[in-house]
C-alpha positions as CSV (number, residue, x, y, z in Angstrom):
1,X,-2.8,-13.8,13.5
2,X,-5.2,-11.1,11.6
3,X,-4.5,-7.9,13.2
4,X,-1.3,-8.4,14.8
5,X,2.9,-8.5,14.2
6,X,4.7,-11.0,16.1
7,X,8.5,-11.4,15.8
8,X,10.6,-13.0,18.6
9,X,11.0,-9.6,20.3
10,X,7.5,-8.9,20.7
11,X,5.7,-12.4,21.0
12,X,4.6,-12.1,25.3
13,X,3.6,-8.5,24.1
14,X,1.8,-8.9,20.8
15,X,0.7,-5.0,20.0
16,X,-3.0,-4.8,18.5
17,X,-4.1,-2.8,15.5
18,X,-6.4,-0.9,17.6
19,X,-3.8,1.3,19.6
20,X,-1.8,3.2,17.5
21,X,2.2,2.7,17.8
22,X,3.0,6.3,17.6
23,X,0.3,8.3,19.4
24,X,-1.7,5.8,21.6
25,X,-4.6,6.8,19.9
26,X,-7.7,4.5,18.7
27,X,-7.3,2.9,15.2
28,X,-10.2,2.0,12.9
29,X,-10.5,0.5,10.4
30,X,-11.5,2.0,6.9
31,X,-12.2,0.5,3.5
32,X,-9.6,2.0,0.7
33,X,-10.8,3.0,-2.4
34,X,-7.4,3.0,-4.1
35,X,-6.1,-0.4,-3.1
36,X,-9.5,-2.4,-2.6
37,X,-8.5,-3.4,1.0
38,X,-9.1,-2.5,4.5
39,X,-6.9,-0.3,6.2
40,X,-6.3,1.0,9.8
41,X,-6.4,4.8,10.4
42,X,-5.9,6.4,13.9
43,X,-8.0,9.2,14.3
44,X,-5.9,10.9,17.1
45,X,-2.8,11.8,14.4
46,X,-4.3,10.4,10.8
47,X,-1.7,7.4,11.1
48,X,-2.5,4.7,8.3
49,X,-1.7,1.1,8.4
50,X,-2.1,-1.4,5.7
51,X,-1.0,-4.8,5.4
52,X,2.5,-3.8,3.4
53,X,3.2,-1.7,6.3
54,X,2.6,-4.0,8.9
55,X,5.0,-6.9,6.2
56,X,7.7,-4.2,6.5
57,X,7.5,-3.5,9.7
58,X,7.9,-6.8,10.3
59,X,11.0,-7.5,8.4
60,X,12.5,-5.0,9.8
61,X,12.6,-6.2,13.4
62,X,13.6,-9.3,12.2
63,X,16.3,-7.3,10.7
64,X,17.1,-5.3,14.0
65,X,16.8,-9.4,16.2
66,X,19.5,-10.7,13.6
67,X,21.6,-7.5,13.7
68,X,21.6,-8.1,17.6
69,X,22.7,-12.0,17.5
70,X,25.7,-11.0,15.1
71,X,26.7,-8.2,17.8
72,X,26.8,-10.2,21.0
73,X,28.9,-13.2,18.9
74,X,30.9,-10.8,17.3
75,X,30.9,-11.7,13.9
76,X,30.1,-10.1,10.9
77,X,26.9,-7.6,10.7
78,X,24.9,-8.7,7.8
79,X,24.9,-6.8,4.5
C-alpha cells in the first residue's frame, strides 16, 4: 500500500503518511531535489520521511515482532 507501513503489529491500525509519528503534526508531501523523489515533511517539527525511512522502519519492527516470539518460547534471541 503507497503511503503506509504494515507489519503484523500494526496491520488493524495502519498509520498514514499524513500524521506525523513523532509530533502529530500534518505531513506533506515535497518533491526532493537531491534524490529525484517525493518526500513527506511535517511542518509542525520539520520531520522528513522518504521511502528508505519508511523500508527501515519497517524492518525494524519486524525485527522487534521476531525478538518477541523468541522471548515468550525461550529460545535463542537472534543475532
Amino acid at each position: 500500500m503507497k503511503g503506509t507501513v504494515t507489519t503484523k503489529a500494526n496491520q488493524g491500525k495502519k498509520q498514514a503518511l499524513d500524521c506525523c509519528h513523532r509530533c502529530g503534526g500534518l505531513m506533506v508531501s515535497e518533491f526532493s531535489a537531491d534524490t529525484g523523489t517525493v518526500e513527506w515533511r511535517c511542518v509542525m517539527c520539520g520531520e522528513r520521511v522518504d521511502q528508505v525511512i519508511l523500508a527501515h522502519r519497517q524492518h525494524h519492527e519486524a525485527r522487534q515482532e521476531a525478538d518477541q516470539l523468541f522471548a515468550v518460547s525461550s529460545h535463542a534471541r537472534l543475532n
